[in-house]
MDTraj code that builds the backbone (N, CA, C; nanometers):
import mdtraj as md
import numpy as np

residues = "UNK UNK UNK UNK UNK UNK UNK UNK UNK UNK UNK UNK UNK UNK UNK UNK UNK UNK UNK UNK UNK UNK UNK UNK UNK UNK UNK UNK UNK UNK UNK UNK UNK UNK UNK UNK UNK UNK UNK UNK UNK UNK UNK UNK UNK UNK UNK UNK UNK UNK UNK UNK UNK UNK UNK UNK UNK UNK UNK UNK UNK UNK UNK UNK UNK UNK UNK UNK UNK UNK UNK UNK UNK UNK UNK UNK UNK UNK UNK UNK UNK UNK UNK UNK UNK UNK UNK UNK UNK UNK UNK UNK UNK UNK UNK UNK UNK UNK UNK UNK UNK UNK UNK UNK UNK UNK".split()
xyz = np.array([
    [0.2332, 0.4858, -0.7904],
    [0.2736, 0.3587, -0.7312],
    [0.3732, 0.3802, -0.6166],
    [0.4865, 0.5035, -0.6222],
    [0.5546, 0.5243, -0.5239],
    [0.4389, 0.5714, -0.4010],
    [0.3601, 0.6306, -0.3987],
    [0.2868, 0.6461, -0.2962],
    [0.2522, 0.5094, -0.1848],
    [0.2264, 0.4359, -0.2840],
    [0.1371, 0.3389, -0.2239],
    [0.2292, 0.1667, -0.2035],
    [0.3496, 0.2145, -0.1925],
    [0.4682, 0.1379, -0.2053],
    [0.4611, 0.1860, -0.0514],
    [0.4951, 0.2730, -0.0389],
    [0.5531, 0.3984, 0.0531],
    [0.4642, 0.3358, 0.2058],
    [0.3644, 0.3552, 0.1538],
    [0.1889, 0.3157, 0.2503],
    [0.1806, 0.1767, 0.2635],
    [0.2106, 0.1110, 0.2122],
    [0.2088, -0.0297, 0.2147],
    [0.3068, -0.0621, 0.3347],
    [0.4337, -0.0392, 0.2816],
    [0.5647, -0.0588, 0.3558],
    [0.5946, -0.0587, 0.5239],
    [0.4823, 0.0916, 0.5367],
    [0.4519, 0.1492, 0.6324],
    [0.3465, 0.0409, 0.7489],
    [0.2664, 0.0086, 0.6623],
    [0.1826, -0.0677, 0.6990],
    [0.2303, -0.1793, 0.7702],
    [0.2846, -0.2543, 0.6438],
    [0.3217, -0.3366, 0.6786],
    [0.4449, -0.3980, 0.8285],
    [0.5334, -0.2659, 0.8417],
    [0.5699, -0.2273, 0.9499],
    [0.5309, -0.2341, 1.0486],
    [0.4059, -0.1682, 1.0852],
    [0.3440, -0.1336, 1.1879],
    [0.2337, -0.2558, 1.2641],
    [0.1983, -0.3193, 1.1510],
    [0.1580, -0.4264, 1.2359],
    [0.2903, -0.5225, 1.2351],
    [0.3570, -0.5770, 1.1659],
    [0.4754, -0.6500, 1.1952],
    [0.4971, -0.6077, 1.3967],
    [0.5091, -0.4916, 1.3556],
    [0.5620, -0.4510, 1.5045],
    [0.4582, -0.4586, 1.6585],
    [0.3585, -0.4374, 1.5914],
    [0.2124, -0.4587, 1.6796],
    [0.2124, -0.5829, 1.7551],
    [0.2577, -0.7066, 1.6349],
    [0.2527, -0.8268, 1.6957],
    [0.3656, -0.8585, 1.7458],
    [0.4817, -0.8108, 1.7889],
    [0.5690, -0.8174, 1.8533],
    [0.6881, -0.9487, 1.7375],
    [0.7073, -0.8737, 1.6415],
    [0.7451, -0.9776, 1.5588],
    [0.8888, -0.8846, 1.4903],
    [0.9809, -0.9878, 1.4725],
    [1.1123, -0.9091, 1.4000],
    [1.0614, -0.9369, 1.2492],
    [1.2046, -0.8713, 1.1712],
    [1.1813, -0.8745, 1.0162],
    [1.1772, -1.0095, 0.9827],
    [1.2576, -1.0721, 1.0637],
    [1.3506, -1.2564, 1.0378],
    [1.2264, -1.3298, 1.0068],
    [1.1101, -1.2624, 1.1453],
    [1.0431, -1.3713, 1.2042],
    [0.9129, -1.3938, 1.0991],
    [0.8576, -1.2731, 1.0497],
    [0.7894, -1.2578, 0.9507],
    [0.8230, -1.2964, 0.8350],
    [0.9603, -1.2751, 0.7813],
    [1.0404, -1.3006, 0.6465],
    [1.0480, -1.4574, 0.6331],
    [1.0302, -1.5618, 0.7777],
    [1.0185, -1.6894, 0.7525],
    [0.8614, -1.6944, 0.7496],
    [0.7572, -1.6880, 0.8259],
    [0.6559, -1.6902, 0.8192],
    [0.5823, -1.7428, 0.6603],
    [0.6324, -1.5429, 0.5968],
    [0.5947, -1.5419, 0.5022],
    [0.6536, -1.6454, 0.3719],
    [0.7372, -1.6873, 0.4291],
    [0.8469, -1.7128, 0.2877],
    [0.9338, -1.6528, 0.1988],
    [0.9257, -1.5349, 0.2782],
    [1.0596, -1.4028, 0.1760],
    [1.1545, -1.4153, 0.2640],
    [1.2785, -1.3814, 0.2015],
    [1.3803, -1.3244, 0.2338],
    [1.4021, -1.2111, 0.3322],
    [1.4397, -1.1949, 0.4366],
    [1.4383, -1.1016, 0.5115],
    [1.4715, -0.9314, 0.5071],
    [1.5611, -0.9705, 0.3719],
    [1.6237, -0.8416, 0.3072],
    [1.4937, -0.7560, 0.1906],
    [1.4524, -0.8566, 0.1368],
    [1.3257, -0.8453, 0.0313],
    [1.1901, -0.7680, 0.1833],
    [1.1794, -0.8473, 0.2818],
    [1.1067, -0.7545, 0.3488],
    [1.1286, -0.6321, 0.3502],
    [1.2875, -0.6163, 0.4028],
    [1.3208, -0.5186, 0.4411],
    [1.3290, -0.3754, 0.3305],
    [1.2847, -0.4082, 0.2388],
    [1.2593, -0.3485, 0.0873],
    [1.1324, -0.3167, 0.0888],
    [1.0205, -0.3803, 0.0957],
    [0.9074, -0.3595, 0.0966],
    [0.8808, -0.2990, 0.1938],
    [0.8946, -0.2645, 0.3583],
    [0.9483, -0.2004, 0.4646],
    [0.9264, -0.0331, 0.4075],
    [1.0418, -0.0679, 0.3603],
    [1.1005, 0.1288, 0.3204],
    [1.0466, 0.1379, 0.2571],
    [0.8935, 0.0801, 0.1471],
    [0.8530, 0.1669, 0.0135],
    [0.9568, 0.1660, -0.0794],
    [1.0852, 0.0746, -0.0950],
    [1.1878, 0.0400, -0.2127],
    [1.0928, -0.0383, -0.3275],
    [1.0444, -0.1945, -0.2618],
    [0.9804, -0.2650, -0.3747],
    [0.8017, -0.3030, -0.3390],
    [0.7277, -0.3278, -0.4075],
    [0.5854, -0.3624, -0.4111],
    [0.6016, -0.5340, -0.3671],
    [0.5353, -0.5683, -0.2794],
    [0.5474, -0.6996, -0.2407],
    [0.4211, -0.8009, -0.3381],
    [0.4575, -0.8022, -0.4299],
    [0.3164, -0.8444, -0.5640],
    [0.2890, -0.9858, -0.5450],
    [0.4257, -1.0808, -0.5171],
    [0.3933, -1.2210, -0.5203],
    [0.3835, -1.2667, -0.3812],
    [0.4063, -1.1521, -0.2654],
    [0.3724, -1.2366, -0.1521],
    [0.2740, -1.1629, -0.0626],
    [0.1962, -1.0611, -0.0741],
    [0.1352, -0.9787, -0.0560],
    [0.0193, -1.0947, 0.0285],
    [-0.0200, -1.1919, -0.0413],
    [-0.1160, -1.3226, 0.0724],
    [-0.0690, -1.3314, 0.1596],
    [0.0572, -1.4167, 0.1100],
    [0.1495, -1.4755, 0.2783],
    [0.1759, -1.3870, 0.3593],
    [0.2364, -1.2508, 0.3341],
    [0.2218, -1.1452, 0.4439],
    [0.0844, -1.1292, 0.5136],
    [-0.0141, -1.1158, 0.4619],
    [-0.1078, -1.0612, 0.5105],
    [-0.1865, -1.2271, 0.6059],
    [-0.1620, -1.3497, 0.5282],
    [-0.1637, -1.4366, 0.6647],
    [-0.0745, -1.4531, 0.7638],
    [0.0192, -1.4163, 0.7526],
    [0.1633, -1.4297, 0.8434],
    [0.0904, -1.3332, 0.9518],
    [0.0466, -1.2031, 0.9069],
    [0.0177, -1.1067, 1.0057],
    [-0.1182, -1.1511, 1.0490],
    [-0.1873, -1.2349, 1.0332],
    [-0.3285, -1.2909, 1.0374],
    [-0.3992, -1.1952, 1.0534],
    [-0.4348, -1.1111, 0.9085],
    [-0.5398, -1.0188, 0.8729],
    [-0.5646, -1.0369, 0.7192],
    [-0.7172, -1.0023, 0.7085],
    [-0.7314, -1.0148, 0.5402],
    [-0.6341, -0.8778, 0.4598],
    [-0.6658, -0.9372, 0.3201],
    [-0.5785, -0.8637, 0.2469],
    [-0.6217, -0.7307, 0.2172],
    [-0.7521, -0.7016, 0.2449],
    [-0.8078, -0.5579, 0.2393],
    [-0.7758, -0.4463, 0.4029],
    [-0.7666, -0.5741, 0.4728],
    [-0.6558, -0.4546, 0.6380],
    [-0.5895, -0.4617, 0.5613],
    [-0.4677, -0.5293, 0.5269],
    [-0.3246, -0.4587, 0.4773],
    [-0.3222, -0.3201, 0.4051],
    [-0.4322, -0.2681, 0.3238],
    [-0.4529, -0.1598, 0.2581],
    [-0.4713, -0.0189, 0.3142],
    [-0.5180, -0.0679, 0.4531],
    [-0.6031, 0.0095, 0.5036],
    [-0.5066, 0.1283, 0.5753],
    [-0.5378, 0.2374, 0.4979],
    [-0.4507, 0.3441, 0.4968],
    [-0.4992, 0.4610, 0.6244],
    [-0.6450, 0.4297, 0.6444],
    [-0.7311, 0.5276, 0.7159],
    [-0.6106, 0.5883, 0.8305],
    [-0.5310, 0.5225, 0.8902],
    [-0.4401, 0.6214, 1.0030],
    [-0.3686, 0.7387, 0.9195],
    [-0.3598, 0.7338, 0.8073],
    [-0.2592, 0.8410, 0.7153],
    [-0.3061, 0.9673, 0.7084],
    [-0.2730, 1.0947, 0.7677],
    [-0.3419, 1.2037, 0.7598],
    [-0.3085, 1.2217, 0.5944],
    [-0.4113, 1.2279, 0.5269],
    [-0.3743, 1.3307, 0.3884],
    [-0.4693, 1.4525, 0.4488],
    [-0.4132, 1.5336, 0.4282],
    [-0.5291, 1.7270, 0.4060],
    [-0.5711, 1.6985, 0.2608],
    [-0.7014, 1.7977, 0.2661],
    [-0.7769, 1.8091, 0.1372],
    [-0.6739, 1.8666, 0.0590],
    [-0.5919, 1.9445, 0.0734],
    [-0.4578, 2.0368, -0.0360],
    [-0.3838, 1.9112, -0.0970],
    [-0.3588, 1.8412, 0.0491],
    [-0.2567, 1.7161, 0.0058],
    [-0.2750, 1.6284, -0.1261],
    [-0.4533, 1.5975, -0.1186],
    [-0.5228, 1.5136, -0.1827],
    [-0.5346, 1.5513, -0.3426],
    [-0.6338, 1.6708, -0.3212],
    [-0.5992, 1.7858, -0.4495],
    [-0.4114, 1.7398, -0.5432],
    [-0.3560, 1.7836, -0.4603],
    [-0.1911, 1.8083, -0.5193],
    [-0.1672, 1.6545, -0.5539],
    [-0.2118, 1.5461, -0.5060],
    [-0.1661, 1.4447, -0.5058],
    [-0.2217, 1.3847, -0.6652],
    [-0.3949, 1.3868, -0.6684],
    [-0.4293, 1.3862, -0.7705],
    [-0.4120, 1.4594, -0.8955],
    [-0.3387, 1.5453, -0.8725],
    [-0.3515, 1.6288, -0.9902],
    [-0.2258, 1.5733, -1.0849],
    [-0.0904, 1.5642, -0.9815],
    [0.0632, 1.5134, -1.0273],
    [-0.0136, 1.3980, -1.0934],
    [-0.0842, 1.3449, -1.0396],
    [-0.0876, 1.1571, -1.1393],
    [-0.2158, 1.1664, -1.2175],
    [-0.2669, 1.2621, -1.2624],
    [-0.3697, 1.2344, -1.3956],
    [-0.3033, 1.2588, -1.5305],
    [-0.1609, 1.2909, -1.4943],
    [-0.0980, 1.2804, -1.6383],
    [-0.0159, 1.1815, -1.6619],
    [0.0207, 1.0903, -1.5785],
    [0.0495, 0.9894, -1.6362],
    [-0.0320, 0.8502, -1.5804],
    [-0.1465, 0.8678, -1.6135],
    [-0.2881, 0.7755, -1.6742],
    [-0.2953, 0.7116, -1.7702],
    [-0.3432, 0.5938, -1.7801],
    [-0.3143, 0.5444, -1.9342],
    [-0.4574, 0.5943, -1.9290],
    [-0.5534, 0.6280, -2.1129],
    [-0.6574, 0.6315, -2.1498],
    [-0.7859, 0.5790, -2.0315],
    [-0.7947, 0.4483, -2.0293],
    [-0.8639, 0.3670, -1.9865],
    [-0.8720, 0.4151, -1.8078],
    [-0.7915, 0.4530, -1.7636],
    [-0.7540, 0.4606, -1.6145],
    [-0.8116, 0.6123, -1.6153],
    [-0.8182, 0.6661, -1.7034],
    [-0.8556, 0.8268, -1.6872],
    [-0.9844, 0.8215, -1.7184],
    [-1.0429, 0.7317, -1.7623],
    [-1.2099, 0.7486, -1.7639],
    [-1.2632, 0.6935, -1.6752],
    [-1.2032, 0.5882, -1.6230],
    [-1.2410, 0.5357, -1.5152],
    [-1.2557, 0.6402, -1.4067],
    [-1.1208, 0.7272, -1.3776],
    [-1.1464, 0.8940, -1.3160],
    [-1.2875, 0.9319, -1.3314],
    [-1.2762, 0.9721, -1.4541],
    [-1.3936, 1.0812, -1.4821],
    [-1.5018, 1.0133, -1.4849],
    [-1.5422, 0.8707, -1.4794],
    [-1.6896, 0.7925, -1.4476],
    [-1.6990, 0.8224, -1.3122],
    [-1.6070, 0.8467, -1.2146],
    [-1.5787, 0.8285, -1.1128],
    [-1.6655, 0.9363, -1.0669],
    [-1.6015, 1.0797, -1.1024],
    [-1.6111, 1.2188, -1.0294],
    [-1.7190, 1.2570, -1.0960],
    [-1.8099, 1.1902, -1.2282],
    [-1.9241, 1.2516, -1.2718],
    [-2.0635, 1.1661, -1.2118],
    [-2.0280, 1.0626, -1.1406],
    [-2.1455, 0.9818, -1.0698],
    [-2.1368, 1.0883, -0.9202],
    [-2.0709, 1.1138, -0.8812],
    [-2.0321, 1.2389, -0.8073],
    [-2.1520, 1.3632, -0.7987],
    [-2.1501, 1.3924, -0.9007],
    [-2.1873, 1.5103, -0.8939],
    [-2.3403, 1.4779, -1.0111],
    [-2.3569, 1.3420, -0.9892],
    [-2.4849, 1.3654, -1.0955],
    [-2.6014, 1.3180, -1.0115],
])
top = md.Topology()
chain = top.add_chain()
for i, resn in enumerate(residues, 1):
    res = top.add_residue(resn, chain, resSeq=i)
    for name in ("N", "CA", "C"):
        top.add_atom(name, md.element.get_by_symbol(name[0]), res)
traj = md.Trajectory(xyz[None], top)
């Protein structure tokens, strides 16, 4: 989840800034607090209850906001990345994995 806090934040940044927009200006838009942006910003907090209004404030659907494709990961990166978080998987989330990587290869 810190990853994708991190990526979000980032995101969310970058178009904020695209459209020529301050934290204030978005933080009213959306209806948050400017400081609470500024949290979600740095990858501090997950923006869960306003994650819509941001993503209309920035007038893009909620699947651009996700959209990570500018992020270089390397295949090592990816590897290392997955490996740290298959141990703390709940049951259910780890088969979902392995349905995953065996339609893969079948």
């Amino acid at each position: 989840m810190k990853e994708i806090k991190h990526l979000l934040g980032k995101r969310i940044k970058e178009l904020r800034e695209k459209r020529g927009l301050t934290q204030q200006q978005l933080a009213e838009m959306a209806g948050i607090d400017q400081r609470n942006l500024s949290k979600i910003e740095c990858g501090i907090t997950f923006p869960s209850k306003s994650l819509i209004e941001l993503a209309k404030s920035l007038d893009i659907s909620l699947p651009h906001l996700f959209d990570f494709e500018h992020v270089d990961a390397t295949p090592d990166y990816m590897k290392s990345f997955v490996k740290d978080k298959l141990g703390s998987l709940r049951n259910e989330q780890l088969e979902l994995i392995y349905r995953l990587v065996l339609t893969m290869y079948n």
